[in-house]
C-alpha positions as CSV (number, residue, x, y, z in Angstrom):
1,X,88.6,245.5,89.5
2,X,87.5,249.3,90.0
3,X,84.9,251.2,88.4
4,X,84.5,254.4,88.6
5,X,81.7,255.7,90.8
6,X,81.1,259.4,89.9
7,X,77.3,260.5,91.1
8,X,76.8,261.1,87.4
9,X,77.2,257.4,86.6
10,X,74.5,256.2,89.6
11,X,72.0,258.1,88.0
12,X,68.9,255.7,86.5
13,X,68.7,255.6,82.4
14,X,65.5,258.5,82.6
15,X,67.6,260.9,84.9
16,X,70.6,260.0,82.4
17,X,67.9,261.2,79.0
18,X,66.5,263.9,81.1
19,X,70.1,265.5,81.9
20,X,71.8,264.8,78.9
21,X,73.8,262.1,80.2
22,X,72.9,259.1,78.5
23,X,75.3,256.8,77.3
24,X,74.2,253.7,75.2
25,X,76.5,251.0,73.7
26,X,75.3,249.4,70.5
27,X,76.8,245.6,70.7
28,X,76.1,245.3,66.9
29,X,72.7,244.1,65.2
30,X,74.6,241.9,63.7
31,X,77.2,240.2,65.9
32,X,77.0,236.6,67.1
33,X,80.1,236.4,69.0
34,X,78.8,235.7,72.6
35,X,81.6,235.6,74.6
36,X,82.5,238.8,73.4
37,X,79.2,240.2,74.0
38,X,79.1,238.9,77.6
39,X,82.9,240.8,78.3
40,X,81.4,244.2,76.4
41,X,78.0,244.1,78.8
42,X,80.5,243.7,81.6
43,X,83.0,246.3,81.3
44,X,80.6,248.9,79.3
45,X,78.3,248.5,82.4
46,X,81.0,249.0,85.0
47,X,81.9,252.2,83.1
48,X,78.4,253.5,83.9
49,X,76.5,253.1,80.7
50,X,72.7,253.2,81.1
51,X,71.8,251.2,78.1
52,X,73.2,247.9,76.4
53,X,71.5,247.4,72.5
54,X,72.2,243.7,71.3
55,X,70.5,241.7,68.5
56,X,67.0,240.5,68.6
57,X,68.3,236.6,69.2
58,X,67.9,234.6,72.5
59,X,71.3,233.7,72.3
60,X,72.9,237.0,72.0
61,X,70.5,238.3,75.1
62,X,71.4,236.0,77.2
63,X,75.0,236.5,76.1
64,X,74.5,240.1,77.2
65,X,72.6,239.0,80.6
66,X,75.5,237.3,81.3
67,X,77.3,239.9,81.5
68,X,75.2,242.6,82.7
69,X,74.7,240.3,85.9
70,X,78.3,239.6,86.7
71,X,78.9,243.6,86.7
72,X,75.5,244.1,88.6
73,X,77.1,242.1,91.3
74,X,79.8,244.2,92.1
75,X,78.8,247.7,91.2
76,X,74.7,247.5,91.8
77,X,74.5,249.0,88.5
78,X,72.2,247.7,85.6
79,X,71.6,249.5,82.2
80,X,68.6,248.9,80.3
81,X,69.0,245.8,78.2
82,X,67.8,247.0,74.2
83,X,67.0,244.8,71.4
84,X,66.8,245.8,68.3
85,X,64.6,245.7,65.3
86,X,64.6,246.6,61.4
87,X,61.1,247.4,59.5
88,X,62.3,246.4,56.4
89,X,66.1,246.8,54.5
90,X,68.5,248.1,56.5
91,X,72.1,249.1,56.6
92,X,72.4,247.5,60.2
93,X,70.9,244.3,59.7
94,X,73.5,242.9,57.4
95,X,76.5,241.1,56.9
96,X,78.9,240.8,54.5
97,X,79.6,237.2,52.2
98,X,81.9,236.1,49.3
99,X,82.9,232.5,47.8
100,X,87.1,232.1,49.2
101,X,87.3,229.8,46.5
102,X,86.2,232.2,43.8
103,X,89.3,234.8,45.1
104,X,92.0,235.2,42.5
105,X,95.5,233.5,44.2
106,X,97.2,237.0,43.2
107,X,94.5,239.3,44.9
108,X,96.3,241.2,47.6
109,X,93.2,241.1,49.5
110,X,92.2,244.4,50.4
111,X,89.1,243.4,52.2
112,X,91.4,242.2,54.9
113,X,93.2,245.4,55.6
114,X,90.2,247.1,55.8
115,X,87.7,245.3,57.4
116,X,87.4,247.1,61.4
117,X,86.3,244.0,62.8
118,X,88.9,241.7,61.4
119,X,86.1,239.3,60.1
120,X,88.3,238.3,57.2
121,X,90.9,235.5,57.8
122,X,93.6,235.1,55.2
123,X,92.7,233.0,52.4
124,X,89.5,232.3,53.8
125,X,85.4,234.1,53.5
126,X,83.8,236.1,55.9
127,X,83.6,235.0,59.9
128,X,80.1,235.5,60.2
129,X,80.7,235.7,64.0
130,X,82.8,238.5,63.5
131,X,81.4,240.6,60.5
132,X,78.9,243.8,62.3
133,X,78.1,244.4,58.5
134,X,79.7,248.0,58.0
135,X,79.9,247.4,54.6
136,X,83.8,248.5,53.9
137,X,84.7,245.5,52.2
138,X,82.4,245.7,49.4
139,X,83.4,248.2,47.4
140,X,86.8,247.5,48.7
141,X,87.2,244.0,46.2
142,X,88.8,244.5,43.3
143,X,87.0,242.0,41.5
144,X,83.2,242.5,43.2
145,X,82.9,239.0,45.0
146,X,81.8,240.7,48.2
147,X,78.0,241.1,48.4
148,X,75.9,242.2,51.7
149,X,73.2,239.8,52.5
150,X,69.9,240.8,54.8
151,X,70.2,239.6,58.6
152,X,67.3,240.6,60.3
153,X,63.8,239.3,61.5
154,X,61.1,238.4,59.4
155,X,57.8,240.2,61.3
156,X,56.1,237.4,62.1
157,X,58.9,236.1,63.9
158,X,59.4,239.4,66.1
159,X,57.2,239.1,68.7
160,X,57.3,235.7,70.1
161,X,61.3,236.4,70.6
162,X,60.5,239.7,72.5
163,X,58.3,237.7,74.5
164,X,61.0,235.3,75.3
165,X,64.0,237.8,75.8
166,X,62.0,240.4,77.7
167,X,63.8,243.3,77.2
168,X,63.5,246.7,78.6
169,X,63.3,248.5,75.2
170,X,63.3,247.9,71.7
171,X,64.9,250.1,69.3
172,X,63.4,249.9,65.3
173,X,65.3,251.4,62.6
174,X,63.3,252.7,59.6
175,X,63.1,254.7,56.8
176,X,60.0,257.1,55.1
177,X,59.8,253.5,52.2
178,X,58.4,251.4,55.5
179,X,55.9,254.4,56.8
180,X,53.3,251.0,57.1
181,X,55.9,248.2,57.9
182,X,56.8,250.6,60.8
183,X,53.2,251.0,61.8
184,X,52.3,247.4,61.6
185,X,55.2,246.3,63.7
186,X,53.9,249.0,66.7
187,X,50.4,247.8,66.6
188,X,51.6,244.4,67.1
189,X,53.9,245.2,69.8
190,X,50.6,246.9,71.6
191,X,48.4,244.3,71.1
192,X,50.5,241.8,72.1
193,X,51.2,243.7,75.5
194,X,54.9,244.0,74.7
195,X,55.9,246.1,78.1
196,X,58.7,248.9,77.6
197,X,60.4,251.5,79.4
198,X,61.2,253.7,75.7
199,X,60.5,252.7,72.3
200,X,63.7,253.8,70.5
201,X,63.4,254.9,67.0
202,X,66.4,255.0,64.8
203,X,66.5,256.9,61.2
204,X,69.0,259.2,59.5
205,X,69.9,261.1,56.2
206,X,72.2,258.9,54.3
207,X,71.2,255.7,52.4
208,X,67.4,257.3,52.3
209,X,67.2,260.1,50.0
210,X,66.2,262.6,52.7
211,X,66.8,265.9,53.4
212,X,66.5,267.4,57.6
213,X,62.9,268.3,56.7
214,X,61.9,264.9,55.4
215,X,63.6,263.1,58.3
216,X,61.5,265.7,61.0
217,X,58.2,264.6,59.2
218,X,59.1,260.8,59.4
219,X,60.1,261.2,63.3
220,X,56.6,263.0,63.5
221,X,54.9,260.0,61.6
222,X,56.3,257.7,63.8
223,X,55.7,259.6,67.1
224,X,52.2,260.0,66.1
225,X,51.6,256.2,66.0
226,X,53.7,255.7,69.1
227,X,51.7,257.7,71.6
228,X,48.5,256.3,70.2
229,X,49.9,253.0,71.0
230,X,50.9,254.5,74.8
231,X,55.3,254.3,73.9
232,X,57.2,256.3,75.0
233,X,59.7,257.2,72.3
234,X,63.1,258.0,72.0
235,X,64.8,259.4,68.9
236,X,68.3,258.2,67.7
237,X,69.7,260.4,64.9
238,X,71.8,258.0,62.7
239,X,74.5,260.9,61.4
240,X,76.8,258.6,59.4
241,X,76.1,254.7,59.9
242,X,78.8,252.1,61.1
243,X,81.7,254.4,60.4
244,X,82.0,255.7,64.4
245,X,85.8,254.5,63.9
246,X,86.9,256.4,60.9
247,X,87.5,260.2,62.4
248,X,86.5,263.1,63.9
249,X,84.3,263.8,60.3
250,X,81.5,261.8,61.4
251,X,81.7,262.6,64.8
252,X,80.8,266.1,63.0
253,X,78.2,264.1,60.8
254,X,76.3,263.1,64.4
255,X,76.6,266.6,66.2
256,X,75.7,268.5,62.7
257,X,72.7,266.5,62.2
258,X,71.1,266.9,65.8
259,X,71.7,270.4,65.5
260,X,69.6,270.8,62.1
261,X,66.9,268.1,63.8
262,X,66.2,269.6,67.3
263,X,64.1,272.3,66.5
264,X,62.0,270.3,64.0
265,X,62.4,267.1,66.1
266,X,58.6,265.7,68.1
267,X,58.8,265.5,71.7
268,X,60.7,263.0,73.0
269,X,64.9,262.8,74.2
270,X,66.8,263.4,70.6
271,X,70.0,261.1,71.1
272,X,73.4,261.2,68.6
273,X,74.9,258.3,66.9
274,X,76.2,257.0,63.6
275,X,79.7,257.4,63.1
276,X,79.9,258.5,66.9
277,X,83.4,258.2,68.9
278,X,85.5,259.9,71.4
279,X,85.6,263.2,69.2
280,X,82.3,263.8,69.3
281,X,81.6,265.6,72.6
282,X,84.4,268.1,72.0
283,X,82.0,269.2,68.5
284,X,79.5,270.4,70.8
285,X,79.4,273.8,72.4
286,X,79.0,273.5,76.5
287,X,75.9,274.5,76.2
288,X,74.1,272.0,74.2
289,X,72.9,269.2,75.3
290,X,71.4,266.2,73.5
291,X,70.1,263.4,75.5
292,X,72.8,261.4,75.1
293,X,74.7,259.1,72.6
294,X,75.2,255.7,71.1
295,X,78.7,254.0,70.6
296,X,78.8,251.4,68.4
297,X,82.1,250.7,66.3
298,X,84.9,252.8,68.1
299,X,83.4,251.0,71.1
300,X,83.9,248.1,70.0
301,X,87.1,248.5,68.6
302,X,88.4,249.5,71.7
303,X,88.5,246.4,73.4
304,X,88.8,244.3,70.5
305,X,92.6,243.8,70.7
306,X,92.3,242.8,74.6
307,X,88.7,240.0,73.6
308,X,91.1,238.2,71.0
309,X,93.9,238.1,73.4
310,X,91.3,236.9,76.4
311,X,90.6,234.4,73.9
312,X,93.8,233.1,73.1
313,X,94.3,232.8,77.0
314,X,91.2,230.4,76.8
315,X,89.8,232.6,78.9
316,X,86.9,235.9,79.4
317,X,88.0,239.4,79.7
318,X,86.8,239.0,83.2
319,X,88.6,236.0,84.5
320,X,91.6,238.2,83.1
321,X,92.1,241.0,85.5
322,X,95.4,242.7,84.1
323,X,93.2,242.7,80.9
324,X,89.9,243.7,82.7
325,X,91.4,246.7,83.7
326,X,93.3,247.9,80.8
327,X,89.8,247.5,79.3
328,X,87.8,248.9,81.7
329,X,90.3,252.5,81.6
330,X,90.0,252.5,77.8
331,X,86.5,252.5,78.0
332,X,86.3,255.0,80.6
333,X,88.3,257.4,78.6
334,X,85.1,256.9,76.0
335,X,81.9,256.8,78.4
336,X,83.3,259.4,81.3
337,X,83.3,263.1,79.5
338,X,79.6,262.1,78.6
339,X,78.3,261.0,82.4
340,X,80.3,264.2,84.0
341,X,79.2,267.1,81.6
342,X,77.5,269.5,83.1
343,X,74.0,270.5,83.6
């Protein structure tokens, strides 16, 4: 069970921000299924990622510790474990529901075909253990059954959980509406003595009315309340949100929106996602270098076809090894260009 030891890939998450090496996989807000969460913490680690970004739920963390501490025992490797957090509505903390028995017996369900996570079962509703909440199936029912219903934190929940899970950074989305939802939630996370290596914010263009301007003053906004809190913050530009498996477009979206931030951008490492995927390093010119970037969907994806297969075997992706290591070399093809490019 080999992993690939490249120096790039021992260096610690700061080194990875600071050289523009940073590679971060985003387990999905919203995704319950543990034992899949375990076998991506395990093979995205032994790839070299420097950051693992799970939902703010004791179960899925220690899911994800799971994981991380079977791969730490072979390769003496362990990413930062992320939780994250919403200030208010948010495209990522969602999931998608309909009634099966409302669905018309002649509907040729498109929902199915289209649904990335196959979350849809035929003839039946959503698998809520499945569904990330990309949103594709709404608009995709011919008769509207599908709505998306909010799956994130109320606030005063937020804290006594972090306590609990412990994690080594937290990651908030937001948006300009939630300027003092956003503020609230920092202040509490200081005065409760909430200890983290970064605090990741997370904001983009669509879904929010903004233009690059607008997004550079919220980051600004935010930064200003972070350092007077004593965070240390790091920046994730959101270029097109859960669509990192449709095509090389949004891995344009990503690269295209960090080059119209950067200059406008606080201090702090300015990191790519949103519709991220393997086409997204070969959109930027050898000389640029963002901190890093997030994989959420295409990553997942990836190994999707091998975790239902390890689950038909009654067994994980790492009691598997022929499956283990078509997985682990799929994943590599993703995560390596990013932890060798140059300096």
């Amino acid at each position: 069970m080999g992993a690939n030891d490249q120096t790039s890939e021992r260096l610690s998450p700061e080194q990875a921000l600071q050289q523009g090496r940073w590679v971060k996989l985003i387990c999905g807000a919203s995704n319950q299924d543990l034992p899949a969460i375990a076998d991506l913490c395990a093979v995205f680690t032994a790839a070299g990622v420097h950051c693992i970004d799970v939902a703010a739920d004791p179960a899925v963390v220690r899911a994800a510790r799971e994981g991380l501490d079977w791969a730490a025992a072979r390769w003496e490797r362990r990413p930062w474990l992320m939780v994250s957090l919403s200030d208010g509505s948010d495209v990522h903390f969602r999931k998608a529901w309909f009634d099966p028995s409302r669905c018309p017996a002649a509907c040729r369900r498109p929902c199915e075909r289209i649904c990335p996570a196959e979350a849809i079962p035929s003839r039946q509703g959503i698998d809520q253990q499945r569904c990330y909440g990309c949103g594709r199936c709404v608009p995709a029912c011919p008769f509207g059954l599908i709505e998306a219903r909010d799956h994130r934190l109320l606030p005063e929940q937020v804290i006594p959980l972090l306590q609990v899970m412990d994690p080594d950074a937290v990651e908030i989305h937001t948006s300009p509406a939630h300027d003092q939802a956003f503020f609230s939630l920092v202040k509490q996370l200081a005065a409760q003595g909430v200890r983290l290596r970064r605090l990741a914010v997370s904001c983009g263009l669509e879904g929010h009315g903004l233009d690059q301007a607008h997004l550079a003053r919220t980051l600004w906004q935010r930064y200003a309340c972070l350092r007077a809190e004593g965070f240390s913050p790091l920046w994730q530009l959101d270029g097109r949100p859960m669509s990192g498996d449709v095509g090389a477009g949004t891995a344009r979206s990503a690269v295209e929106l960090w080059r119209g931030i950067r200059a406008l951008a606080p201090p702090g490492p300015l990191q790519l996602a949103g519709g991220t995927n393997s086409a997204t390093v070969q959109q930027l010119d050898p000389h640029e270098r963002p901190a890093g970037i997030a994989f959420g969907g295409s990553a997942r994806r990836l190994l999707m076809p091998l975790l239902k297969e390890a689950q038909n075997r009654g067994q994980s992706l790492r009691d598997w090894p022929d499956g283990w290591e078509s997985g682990l070399a799929a994943v590599q093809q993703l995560v390596t260009p990013w932890l060798e490019r140059p300096c």
